[in-house]
C-alpha positions as CSV (number, residue, x, y, z in Angstrom):
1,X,-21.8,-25.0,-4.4
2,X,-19.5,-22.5,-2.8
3,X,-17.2,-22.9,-6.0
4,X,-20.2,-22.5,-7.9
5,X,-21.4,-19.1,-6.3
6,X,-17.2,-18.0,-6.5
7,X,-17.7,-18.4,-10.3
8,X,-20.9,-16.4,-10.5
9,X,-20.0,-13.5,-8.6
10,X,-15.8,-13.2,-9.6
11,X,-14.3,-14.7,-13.0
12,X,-14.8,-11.6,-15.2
13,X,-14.5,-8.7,-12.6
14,X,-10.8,-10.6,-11.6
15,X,-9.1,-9.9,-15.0
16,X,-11.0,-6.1,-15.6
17,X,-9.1,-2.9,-14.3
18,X,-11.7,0.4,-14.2
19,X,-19.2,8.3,-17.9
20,X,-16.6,10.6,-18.1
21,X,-18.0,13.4,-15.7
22,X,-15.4,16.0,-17.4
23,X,-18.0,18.0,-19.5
24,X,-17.3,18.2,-23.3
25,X,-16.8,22.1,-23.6
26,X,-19.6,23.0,-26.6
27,X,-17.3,24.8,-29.1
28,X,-19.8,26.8,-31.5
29,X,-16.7,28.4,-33.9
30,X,-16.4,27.1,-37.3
31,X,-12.8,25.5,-36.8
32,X,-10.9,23.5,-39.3
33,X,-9.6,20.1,-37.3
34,X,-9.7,18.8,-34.3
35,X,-8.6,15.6,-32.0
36,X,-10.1,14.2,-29.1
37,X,-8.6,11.8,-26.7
38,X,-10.0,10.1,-23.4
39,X,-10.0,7.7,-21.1
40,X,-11.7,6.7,-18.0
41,X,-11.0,3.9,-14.7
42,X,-13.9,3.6,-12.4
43,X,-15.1,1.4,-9.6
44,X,-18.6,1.8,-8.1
45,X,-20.2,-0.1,-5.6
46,X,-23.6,0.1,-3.0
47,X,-22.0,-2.2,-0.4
48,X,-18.5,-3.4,-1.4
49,X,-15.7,-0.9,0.3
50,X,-12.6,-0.2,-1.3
51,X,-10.5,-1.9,1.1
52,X,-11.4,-5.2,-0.2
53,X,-12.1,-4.1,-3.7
54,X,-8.6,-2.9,-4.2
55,X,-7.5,-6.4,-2.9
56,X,-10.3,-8.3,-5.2
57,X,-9.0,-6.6,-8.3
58,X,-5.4,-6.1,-8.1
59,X,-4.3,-9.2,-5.2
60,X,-3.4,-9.1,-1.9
61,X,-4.4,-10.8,1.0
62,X,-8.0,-10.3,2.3
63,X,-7.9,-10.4,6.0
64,X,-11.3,-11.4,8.3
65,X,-11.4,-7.5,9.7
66,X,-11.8,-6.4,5.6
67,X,-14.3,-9.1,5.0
68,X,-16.2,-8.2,7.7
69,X,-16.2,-4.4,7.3
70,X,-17.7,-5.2,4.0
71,X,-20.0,-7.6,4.8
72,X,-21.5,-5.4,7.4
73,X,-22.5,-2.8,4.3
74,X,-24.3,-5.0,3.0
75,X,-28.1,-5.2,2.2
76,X,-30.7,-7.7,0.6
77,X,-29.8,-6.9,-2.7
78,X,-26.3,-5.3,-4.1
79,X,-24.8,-4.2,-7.0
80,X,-21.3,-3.4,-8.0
81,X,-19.5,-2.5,-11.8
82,X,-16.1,-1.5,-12.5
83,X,-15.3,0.2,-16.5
84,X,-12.3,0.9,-18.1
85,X,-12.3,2.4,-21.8
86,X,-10.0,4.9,-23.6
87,X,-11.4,6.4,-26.9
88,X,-9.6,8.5,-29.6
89,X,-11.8,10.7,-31.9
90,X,-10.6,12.7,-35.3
91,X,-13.3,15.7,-36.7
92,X,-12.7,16.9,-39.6
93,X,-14.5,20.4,-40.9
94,X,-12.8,21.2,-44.0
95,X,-14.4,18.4,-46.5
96,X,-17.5,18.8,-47.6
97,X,-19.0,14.8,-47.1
98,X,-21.4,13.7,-49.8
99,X,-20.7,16.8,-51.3
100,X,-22.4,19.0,-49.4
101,X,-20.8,21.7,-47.2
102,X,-22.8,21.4,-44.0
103,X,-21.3,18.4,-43.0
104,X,-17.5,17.1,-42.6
105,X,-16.5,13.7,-41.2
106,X,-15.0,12.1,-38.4
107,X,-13.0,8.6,-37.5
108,X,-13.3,7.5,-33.9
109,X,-12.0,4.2,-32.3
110,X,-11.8,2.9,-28.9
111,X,-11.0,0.3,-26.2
112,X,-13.6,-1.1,-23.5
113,X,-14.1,-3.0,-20.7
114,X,-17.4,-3.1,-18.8
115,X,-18.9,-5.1,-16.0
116,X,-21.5,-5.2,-13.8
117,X,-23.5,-7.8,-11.0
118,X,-26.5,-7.7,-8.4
119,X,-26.0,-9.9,-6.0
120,X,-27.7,-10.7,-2.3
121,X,-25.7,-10.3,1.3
122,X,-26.1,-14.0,1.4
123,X,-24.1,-14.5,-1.9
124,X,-21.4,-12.1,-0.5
125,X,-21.1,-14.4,3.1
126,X,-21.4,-17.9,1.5
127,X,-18.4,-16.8,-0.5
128,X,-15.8,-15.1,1.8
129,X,-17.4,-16.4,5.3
130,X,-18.1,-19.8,4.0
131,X,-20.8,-22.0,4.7
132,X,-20.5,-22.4,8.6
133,X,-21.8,-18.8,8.4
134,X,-25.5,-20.1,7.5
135,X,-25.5,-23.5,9.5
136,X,-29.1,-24.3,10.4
137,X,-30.9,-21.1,8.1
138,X,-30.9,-20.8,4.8
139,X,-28.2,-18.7,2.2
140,X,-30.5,-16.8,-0.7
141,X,-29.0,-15.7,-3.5
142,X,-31.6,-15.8,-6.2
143,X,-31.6,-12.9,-8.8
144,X,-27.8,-12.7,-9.1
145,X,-26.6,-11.5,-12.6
146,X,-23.4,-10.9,-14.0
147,X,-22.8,-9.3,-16.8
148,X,-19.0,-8.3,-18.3
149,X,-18.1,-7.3,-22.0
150,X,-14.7,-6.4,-23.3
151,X,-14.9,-5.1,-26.5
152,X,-12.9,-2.2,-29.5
153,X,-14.2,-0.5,-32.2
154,X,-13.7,1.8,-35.1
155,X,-15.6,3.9,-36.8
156,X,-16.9,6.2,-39.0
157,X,-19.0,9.3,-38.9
158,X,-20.8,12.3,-40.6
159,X,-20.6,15.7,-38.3
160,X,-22.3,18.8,-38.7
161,X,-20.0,21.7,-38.7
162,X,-22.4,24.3,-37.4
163,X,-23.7,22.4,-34.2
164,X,-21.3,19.4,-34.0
165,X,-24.2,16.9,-34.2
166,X,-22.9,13.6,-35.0
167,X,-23.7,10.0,-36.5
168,X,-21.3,7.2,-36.4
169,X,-21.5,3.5,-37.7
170,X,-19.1,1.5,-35.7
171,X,-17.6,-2.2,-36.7
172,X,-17.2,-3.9,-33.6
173,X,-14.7,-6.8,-32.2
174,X,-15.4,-8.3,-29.0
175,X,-12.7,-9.8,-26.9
176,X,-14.4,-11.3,-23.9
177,X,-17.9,-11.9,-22.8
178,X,-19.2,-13.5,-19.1
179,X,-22.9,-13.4,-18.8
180,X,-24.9,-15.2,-15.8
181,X,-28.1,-14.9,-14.3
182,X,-29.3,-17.4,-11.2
183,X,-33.7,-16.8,-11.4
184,X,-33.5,-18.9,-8.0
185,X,-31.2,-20.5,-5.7
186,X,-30.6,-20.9,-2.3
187,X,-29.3,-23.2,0.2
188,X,-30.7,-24.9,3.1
189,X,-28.2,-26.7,6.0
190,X,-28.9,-28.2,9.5
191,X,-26.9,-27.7,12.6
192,X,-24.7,-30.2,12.1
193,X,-24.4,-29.7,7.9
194,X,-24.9,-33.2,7.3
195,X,-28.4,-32.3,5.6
196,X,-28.3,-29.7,2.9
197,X,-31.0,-28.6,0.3
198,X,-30.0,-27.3,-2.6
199,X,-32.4,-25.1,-4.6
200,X,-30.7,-23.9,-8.4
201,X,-32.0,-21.8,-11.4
202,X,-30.0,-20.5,-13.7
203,X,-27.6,-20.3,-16.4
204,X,-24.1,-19.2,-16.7
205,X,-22.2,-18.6,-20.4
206,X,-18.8,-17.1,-21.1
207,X,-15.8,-17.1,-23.9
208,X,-13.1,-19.9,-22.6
209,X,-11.1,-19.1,-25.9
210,X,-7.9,-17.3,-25.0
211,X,-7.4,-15.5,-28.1
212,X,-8.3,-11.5,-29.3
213,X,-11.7,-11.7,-31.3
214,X,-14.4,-14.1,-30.5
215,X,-17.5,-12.3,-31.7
216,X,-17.9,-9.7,-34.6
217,X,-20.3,-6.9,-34.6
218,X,-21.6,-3.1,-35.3
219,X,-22.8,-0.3,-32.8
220,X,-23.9,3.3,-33.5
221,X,-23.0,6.5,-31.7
222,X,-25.4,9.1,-32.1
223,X,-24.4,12.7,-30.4
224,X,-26.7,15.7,-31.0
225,X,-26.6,18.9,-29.1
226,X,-29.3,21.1,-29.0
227,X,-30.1,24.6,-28.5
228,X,-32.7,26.4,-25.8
229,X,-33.6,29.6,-23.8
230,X,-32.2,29.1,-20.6
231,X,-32.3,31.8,-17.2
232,X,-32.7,35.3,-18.3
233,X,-33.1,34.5,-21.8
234,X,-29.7,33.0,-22.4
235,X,-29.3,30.5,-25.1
236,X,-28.0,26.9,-23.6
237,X,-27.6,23.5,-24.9
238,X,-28.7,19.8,-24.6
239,X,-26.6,17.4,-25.1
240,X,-28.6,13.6,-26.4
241,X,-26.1,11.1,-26.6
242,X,-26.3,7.2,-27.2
243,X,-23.0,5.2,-27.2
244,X,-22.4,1.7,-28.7
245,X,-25.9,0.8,-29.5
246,X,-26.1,-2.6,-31.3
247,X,-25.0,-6.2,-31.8
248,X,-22.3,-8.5,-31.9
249,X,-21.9,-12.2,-33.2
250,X,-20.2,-14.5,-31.4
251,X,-18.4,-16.8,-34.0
252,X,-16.1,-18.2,-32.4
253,X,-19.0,-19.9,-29.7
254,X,-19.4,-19.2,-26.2
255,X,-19.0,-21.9,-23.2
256,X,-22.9,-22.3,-21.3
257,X,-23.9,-24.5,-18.2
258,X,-27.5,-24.9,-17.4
259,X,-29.0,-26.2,-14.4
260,X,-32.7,-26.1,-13.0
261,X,-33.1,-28.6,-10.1
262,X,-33.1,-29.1,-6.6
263,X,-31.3,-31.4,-4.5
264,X,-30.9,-32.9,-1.0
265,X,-27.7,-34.5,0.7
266,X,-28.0,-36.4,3.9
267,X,-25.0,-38.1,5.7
268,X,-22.0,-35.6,4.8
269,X,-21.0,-32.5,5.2
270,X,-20.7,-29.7,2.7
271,X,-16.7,-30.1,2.0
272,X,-17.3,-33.6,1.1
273,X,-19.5,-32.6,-1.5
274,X,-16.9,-30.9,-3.7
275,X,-13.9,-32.4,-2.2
276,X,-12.2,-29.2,-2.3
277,X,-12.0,-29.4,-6.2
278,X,-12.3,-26.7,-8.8
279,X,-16.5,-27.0,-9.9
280,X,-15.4,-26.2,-13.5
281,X,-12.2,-28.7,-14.4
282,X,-12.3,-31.3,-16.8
283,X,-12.2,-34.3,-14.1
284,X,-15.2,-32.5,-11.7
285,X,-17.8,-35.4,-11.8
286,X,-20.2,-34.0,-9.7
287,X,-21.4,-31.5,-12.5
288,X,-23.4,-34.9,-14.0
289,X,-24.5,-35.8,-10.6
290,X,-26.0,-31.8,-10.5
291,X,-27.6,-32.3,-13.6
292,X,-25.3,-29.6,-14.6
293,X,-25.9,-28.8,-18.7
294,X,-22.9,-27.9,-20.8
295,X,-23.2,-26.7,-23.9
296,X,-21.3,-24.3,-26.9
297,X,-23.3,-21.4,-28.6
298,X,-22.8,-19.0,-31.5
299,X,-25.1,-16.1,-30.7
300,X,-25.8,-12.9,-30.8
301,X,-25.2,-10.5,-27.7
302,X,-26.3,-7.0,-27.2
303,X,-23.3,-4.4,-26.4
304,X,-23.4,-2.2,-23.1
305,X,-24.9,0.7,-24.5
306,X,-25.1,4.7,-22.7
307,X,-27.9,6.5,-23.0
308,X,-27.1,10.1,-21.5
309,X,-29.0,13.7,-21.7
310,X,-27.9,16.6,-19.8
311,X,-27.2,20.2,-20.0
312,X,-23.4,20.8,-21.1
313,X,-21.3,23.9,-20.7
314,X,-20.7,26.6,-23.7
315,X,-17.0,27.2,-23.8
316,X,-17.8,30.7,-25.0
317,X,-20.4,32.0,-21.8
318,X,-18.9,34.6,-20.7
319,X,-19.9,34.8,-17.1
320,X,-17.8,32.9,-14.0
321,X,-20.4,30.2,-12.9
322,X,-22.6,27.6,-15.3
323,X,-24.7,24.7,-14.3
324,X,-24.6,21.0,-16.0
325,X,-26.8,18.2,-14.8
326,X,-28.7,14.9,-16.5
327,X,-29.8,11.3,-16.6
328,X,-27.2,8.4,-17.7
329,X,-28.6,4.9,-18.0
330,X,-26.6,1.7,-19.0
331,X,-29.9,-0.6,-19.8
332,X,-27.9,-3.7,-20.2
333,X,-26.4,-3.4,-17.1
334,X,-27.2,-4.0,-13.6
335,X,-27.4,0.0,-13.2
336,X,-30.1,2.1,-12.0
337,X,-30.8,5.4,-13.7
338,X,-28.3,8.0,-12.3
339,X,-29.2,11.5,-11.9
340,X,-26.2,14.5,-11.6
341,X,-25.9,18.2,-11.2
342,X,-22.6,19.8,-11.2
343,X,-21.3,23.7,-10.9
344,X,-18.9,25.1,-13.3
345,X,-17.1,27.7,-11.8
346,X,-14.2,29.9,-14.2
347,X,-11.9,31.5,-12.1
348,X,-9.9,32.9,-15.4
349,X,-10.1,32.7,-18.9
350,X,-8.1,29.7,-19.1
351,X,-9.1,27.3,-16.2
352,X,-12.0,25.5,-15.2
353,X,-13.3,24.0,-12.0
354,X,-16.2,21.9,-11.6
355,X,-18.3,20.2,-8.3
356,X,-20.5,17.5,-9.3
357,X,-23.0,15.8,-7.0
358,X,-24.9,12.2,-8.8
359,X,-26.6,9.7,-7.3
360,X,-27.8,6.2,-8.5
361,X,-25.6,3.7,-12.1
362,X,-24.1,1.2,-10.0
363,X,-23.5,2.7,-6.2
364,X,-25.3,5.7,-4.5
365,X,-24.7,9.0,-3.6
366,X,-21.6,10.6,-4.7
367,X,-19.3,13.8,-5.3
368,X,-17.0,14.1,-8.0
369,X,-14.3,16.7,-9.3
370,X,-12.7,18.0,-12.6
371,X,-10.2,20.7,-13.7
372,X,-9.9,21.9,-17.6
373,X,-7.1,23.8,-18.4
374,X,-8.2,25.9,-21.7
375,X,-5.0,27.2,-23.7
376,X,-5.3,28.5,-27.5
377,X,-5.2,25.4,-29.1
378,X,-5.1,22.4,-26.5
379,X,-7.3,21.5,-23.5
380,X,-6.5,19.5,-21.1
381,X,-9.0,18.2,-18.0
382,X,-8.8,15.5,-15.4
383,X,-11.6,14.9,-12.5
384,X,-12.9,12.0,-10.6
385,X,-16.5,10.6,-10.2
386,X,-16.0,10.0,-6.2
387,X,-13.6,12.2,-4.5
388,X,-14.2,10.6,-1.5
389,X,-13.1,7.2,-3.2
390,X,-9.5,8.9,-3.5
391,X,-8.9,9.4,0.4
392,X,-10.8,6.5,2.1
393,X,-10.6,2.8,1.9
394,X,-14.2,3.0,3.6
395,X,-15.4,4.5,0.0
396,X,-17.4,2.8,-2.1
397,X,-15.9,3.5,-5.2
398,X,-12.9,5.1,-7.3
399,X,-12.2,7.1,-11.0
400,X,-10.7,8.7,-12.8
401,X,-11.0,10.9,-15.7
402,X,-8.9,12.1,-18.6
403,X,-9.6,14.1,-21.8
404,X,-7.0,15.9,-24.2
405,X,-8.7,18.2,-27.0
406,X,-6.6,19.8,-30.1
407,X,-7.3,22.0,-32.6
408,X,-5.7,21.2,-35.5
């Protein structure tokens, strides 16, 4: 079972590496062109330090002290997600689309790789303290999900050249999909670990086809910004944004096991169970003496979408100090609703600094950092979701930001 639990809680996250805090600076001018480019590599956890996460997703040994400094974060239920994606975006202002001159166009295409899992302190223990850890109690570990897409897209989009509101119709290509949920499951041993009870629910379903498109799909991105009266009668904007909402297939089929059952095994110990062999290789007989389903699929998944509102900053405010906060919620992920408010402070005319305080998505309370550097024509920001993640292996998380915008 230990294999079993390794499976649940580790294939996908092994192979990902790393939303964006840096705010979009709202540029009301009619300008002709303009290119977008950004990317973003973030690790957030409740209970998982970075010690050990930097050895889970890019090797190294994992020493008892590391295991044991995370373990002892832990609580009854856990969640962890890690997100890489890098995204290009062309606006263009000059055509009129459909003929009318309200509205140019705009092509938009990026890369991403998102993952997420809730998991119990007992899952964590079973699978880096081993079963000798829960001899004579019981291991719980029901509710664990896991939940990891990798997918690119392209797109196309109608922009209004007045408040840069925004509809785009994406085409879709997923690379790699690992979904699994365990309803129950929990394991019961005596003193000795000659007796174990073995209560499982759940399901487990992934893409074991090594090639670049195993599912086909579409997604919208809707981005509207909105004007209000703000402090002292100042005008500010609302930024509602929804990112890759919608479907893909998966043609190509997707592995599945299935198991519902509950088992007890007198007489042996737990190691003679599995005979130290891999749970999931072609010669593993135990999966029929589990009552372990397989199956293949073609289905439909749905893609991790972003939901975010907030207040952005106006690029053309002319005092020294503005204020951005909102609500971002991945629903498709193991991710609470996360809450932020940040300070925008501009020294000079061509630099600015930001603080940004959030709390909730996938860890818990954070403070993050970004610089923009404004010239003419180009800006350029960087910043990090968790600056405390950059100077402590004790952290629970790491980012980083990047964004480059032209004016054509």
């Amino acid at each position: 079972m230990r294999n079993t639990i390794l499976f649940f809680f580790l294939l996908g996250f092994q192979q990902v590496f790393g939303q964006l805090w840096l705010p979009a600076q709202y540029d009301t001018t009619l300008i002709q062109q303009e290119f977008i480019l950004s990317g973003d590599n973030a690790y957030n956890s409740t209970s998982l330090r970075n010690s050990m996460a930097d050895r889970l997703f890019n090797g190294g040994k994992i020493s008892t002290e590391v295991i044991d400094n995370s373990y002892n974060a832990h609580k009854g239920l856990n969640r962890l997600g890690k997100n890489i994606q890098a995204e290009f975006e062309y606006r263009n202002y000059k055509s009129n689309i459909f003929g009318n001159e309200n509205w140019g166009f705009l092509v938009k295409g990026g890369y991403y790789f998102i993952g997420s899992a809730a998991y119990s302190d007992d899952l964590f223990g079973l699978v880096f303290k081993g079963n000798d850890h829960f001899l004579g109690s019981t291991a719980e570990f029901s509710g664990t999900t896991a939940n990891i897409t990798g997918f690119q897209k392209i797109g196309f989009g109608v922009i209004s050249k007045k408040s840069k509101s925004s509809i785009t119709l994406n085409f879709v290509n997923v690379s790699n999909v690992y979904k699994g949920h365990l309803r129950n499951g929990s394991l019961t041993q005596n003193a000795e670990a000659t007796s174990i009870d073995l209560n499982v629910d759940g399901s487990f379903s992934f893409t074991d086809k090594n090639q670049f498109s195993n599912g086909l799909g579409a997604a919208v991105d809707l981005d509207f910004k909105i004007p209000f009266q703000w402090l002292n009668g100042r005008k500010a904007y609302i930024q509602l944004q929804a990112k890759n909402l919608g479907l893909a297939y998966m043609n190509q089929g997707m592995k599945s096991y299935t198991v519902d059952s509950i088992y007890n095994y007198s007489g042996f110990n737990f190691d003679q169970i599995f005979n130290n062999q891999s749970l999931f290789s072609g010669n593993f007989s135990v999966l029929d003496t589990l009552h372990i389903e397989t199956d293949r699929k073609k289905n439909w998944i749905a893609l991790p979408c972003l939901f975010q509102v907030g207040k952005i900053i106006d690029e053309h405010y002319l005092g020294k100090v503005q204020t951005l906060f909102g609500l971002r919620v991945y629903p498709t992920l193991s991710y609470t609703p996360l809450l932020y408010f940040g300070v925008n402070y501009r020294p000079i005319q061509m630099l600015d600094l930001g603080l940004i305080a959030s709390y909730g998505g996938f860890g818990g309370l954070r403070a993050g950092f970004y610089a923009n550097l404004n010239f003419k024509k180009i800006q350029i920001g960087a910043g990090t979701e968790d600056v405390l993640g950059f100077v402590s292996k004790n952290a629970f998380g790491q980012s980083f930001n990047l964004r480059v915008r032209c004016k054509l």
